[in-house]
C-alpha positions as CSV (number, residue, x, y, z in Angstrom):
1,X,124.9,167.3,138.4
2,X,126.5,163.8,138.6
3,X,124.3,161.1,138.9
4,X,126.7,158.6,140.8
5,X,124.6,155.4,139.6
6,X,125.6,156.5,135.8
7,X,129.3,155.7,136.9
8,X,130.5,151.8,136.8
9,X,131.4,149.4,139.8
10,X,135.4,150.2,138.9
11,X,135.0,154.2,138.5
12,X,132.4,153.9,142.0
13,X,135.4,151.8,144.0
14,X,138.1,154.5,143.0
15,X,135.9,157.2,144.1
16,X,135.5,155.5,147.1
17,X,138.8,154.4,148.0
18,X,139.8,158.3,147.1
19,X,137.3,159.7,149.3
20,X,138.5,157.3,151.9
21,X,142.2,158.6,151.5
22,X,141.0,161.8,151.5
23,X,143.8,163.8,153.7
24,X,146.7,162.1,151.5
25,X,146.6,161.7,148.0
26,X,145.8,158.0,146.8
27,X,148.9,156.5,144.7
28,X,148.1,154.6,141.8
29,X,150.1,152.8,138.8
30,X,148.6,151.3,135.4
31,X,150.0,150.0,132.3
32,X,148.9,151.2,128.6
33,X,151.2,150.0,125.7
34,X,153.9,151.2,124.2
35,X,153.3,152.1,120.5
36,X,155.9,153.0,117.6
37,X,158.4,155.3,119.5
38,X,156.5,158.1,120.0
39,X,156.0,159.2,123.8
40,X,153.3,158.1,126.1
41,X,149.2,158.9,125.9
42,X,148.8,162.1,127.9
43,X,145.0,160.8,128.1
44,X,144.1,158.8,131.2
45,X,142.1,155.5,131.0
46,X,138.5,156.3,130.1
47,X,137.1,154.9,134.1
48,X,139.5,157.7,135.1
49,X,139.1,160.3,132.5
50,X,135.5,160.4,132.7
51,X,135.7,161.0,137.2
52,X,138.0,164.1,136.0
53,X,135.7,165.4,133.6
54,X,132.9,165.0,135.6
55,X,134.6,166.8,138.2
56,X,134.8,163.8,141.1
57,X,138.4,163.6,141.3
58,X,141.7,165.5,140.6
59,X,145.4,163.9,138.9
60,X,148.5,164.0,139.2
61,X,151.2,162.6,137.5
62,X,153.7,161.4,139.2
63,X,156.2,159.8,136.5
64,X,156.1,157.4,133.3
65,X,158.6,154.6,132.4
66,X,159.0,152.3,130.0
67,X,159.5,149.0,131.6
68,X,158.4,145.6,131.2
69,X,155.0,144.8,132.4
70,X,154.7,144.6,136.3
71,X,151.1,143.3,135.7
72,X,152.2,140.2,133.6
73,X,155.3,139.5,136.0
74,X,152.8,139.3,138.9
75,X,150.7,136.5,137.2
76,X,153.3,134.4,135.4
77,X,154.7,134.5,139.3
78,X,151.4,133.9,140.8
79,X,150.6,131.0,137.7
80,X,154.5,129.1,138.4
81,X,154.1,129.2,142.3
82,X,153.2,125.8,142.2
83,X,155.9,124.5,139.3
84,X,159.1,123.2,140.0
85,X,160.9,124.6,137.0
86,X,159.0,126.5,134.4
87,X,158.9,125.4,130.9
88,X,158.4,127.1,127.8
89,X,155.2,124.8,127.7
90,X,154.0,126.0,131.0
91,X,154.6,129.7,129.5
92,X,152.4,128.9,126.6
93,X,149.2,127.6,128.1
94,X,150.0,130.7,130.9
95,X,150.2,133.1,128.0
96,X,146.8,131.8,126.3
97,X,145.0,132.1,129.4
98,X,146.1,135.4,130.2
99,X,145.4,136.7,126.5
100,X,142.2,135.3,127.1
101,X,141.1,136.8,130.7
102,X,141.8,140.0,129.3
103,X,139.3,139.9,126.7
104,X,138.6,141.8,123.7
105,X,139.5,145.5,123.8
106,X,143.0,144.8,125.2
107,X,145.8,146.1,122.9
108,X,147.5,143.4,120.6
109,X,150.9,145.7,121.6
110,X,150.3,144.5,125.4
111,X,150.4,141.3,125.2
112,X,153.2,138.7,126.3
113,X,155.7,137.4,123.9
114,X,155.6,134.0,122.2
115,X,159.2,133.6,123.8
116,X,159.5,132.2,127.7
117,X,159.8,135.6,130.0
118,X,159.5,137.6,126.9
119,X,156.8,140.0,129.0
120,X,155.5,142.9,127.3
121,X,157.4,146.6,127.1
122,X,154.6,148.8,128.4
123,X,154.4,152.7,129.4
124,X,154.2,152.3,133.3
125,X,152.2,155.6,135.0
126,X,152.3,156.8,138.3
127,X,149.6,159.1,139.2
128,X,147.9,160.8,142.8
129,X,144.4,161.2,143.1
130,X,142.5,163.1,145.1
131,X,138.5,162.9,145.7
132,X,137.1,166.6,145.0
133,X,134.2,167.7,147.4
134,X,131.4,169.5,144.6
135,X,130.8,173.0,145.7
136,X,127.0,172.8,145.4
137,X,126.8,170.3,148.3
């Protein structure tokens, strides 16, 4: 049996928001680099792996694309709101600050170019999930 206190404050709000959307499936995209040519991960991220394995949740994939990061778009966007015209300065400090709130762990492949608007080419996934109801309840 699944203790739900073993699962972190991420893999506890996507329960939740799948239980919520319980009737309809919940529709969610994430990011994972792309690397060499080969084709994208067919492993989920571990947050999400580990509510299928335990038997919380249920996937499934929708469709994955390789496209330019939507994540990084949304903060230089968010970061220039306030700047007249953008500058390849401004796109530095932006770019060490985001490197930085990511923290360690994040792949070296996802991160922005050196290179103003150069964003990173990621493997975009869209996937449905759906809470499962344990049989033993």
């Amino acid at each position: 049996m699944t203790h739900i206190p073993s699962l972190t404050q991420e893999q506890l709000e996507l329960l939740r928001l799948a239980k919520k959307n319980s009737v309809e499936e919940l529709q969610l995209f994430y990011e994972f680099p792309v690397v060499d040519n080969s084709g994208p991960s067919t492993v989920h991220p571990l947050f999400i792996q580990k509510l299928i394995d335990i038997h919380l949740i249920q996937v499934r994939e929708v469709k994955t694309s390789v496209l330019v990061s939507e994540f990084q778009q949304s903060s230089w966007t968010e970061y220039c709101k306030n700047l007249a015209y953008p500058t390849q300065v401004d796109w530095d400090r932006w770019r060490q600050e985001f490197i930085a709130q990511l923290g360690e762990g994040v792949e070296q492949l996802m991160n922005p170019g050196k290179g103003l608007g150069q964003f990173a080419k990621v493997w975009i996934r869209e996937i449905r999930i759906r809470a499962v109801q344990p049989s033993n309840l």
